[in-house]
N, C-alpha and C positions, 0 to 999 in steps of 0.2 A: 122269912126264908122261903125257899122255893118248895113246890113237891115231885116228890119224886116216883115214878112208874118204876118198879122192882117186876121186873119178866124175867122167868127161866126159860131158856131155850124150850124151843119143840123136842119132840120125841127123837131122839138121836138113836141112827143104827144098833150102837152099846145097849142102851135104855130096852130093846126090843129084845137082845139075846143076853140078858143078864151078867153083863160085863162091866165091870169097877173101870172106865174109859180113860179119868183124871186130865191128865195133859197127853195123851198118845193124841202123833197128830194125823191130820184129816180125817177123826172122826166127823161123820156129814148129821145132818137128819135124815130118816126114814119118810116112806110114804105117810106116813099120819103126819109125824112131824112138818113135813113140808105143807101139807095140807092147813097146817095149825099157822103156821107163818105168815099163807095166804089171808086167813081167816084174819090177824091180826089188825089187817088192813079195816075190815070194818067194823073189827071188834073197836076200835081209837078213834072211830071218825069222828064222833064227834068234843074230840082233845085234843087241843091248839099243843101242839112240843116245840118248845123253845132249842134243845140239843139233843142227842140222842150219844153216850158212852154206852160202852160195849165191851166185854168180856173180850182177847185177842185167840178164840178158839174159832176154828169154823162154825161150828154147830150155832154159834152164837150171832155170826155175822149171818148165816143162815137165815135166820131166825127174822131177824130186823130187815134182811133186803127189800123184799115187796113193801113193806110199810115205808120205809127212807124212798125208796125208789118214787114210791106214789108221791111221795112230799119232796119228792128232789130238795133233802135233806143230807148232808153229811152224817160222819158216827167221828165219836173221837172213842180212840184203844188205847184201854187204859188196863196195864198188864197187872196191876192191884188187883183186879174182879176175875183174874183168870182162873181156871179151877184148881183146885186143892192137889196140892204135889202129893201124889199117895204113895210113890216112891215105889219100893220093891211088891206093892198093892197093886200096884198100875197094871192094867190087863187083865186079871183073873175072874175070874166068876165070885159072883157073891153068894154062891151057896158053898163055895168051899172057904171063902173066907170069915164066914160066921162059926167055924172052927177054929179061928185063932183065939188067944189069951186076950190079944188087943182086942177086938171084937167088942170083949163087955166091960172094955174101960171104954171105946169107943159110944157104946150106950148109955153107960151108968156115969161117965165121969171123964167128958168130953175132953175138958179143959188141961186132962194129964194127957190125951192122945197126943203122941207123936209117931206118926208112920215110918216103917222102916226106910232109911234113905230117903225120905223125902222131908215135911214140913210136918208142926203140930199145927193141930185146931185152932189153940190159941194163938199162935202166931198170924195165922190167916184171917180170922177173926180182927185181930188189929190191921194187918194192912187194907182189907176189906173196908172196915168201917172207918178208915183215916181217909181214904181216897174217895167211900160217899159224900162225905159230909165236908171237902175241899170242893169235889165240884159242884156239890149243891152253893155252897157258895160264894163259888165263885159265877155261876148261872147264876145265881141273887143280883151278884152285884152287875153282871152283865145285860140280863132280861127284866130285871125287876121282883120284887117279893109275889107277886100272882103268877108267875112262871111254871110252869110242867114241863119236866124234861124227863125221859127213856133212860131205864139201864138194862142192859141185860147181861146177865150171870148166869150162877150155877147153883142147884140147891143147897147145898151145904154154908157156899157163902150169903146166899142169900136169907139163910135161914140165922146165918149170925148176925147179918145186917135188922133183921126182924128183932132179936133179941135183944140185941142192944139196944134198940130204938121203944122195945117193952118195958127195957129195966130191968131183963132177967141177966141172971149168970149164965155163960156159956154152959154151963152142967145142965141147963132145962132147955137148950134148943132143939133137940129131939123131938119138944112136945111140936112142935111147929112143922108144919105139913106146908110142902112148895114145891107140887107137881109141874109136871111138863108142861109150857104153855101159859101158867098159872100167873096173875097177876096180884099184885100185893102195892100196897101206895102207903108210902108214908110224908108226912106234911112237917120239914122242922120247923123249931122256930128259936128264938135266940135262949129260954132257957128248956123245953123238953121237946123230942118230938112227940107228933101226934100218929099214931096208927091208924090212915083210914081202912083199907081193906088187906084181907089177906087171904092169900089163895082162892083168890075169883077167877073162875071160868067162863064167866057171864061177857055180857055183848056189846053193854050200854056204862061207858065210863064218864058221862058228860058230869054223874054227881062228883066227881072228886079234882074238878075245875074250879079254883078258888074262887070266890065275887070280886067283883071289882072293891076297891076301896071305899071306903064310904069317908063321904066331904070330909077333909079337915083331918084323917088319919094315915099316916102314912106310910103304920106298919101292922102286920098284922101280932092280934096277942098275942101271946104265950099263955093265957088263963084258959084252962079246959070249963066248960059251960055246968054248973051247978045244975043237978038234976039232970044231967044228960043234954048233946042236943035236938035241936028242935027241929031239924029239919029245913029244906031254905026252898023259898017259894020259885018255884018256875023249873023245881027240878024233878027229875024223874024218878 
């Protein structure tokens, strides 16, 4: 199967005045945030992207402009990845909503959250991971098994797209950290995926560019490498 580039948005206006933003629209990105969008452009260059799906929030098209732009690339919007309905949550500060009862089910026991008026965790959770793992392959079948293709989201979903693909229960995605900006790469394959990075800030993505096929195979394993791996020659 293919892998997939897991980006959160840059730093959005909310993000800077500690505001729960969810689905309020035309939330934009901030000065840093914009800045971090620009940056993405060199931070990928050297990662061939076969498609690039997108979150249908501004902050997120945001986000991906300069880089599609530079690749005179398309995005396909895909409203599974869009952020988390927090419902009567939407808008408020997050220093007064760490006073609510949900709060420390929200911390302690994800998977019972459900926001007032809006969606649970669990629920987003499965749309989220249903609609990575269709267009991862359906990009397979379209570009090929060495394919890398773009998604950008939001941390929350992102952070259950991560868990799933670790093997955890939604109850442990808290432990998972997916800052602003922050990229994370996962690699499926027909029985588990592979987790390459998670929450990289770094510059230089060329290691998580699959190898070309080696004569005579013509998919990649599913077998994780005994004792670890080894590291692959010509990479950085």
């Amino acid at each position: 199967m293919a892998t997939v580039i897991l980006l959160r948005h840059g730093r959005s206006t909310a993000n800077g005045s500690g505001v729960l933003a969810g689905r309020t629209p035309k939330v934009g990105l901030d000065e840093t945030g914009r800045g971090q969008a620009q940056a993405l452009t060199e931070r990928l260059a050297g990662v061939p992207l076969a498609e690039a799906v997108v979150s249908p929030m501004l902050r997120c098209k945001q986000t991906v402009a300069p880089l599609l732009d530079a690749r005179g690339l398309g995005r396909t919007v895909e409203p599974r990845l869009s952020e988390v309905d927090y419902g009567e949550w939407t808008g408020r500060e997050l220093k007064t909503l760490f006073k609510e009862p949900l709060w420390r089910v929200v911390q302690a026991h994800p998977s019972a959250a459900v926001f007032p008026g809006g969606e649970g965790l669990a629920a987003m959770q499965a749309r989220a991971v249903t609609a990575v793992r269709e267009h991862d392959a359906r990009i397979t079948a379209a570009h090929g098994e060495h394919a890398v293709w773009l998604l950008c989201s939001h941390g929350d979903v992102l952070k259950s797209i991560l868990a799933d693909a670790l093997g955890q229960h939604l109850d442990a995605f808290q432990r998972i950290v997916v800052d602003p900006a922050s990229i994370s790469v996962v690699r499926y394959t027909e029985t588990r995926p592979f987790v390459v990075r998670v929450n990289d800030h770094g510059s230089d993505f060329r290691g998580v560019v699959p190898e070309p096929p080696k004569r005579g195979r013509k998919k990649s394993s599913s077998d994780a490498e005994v004792g670890g791996s080894t590291g692959r020659k010509g990479r950085a």
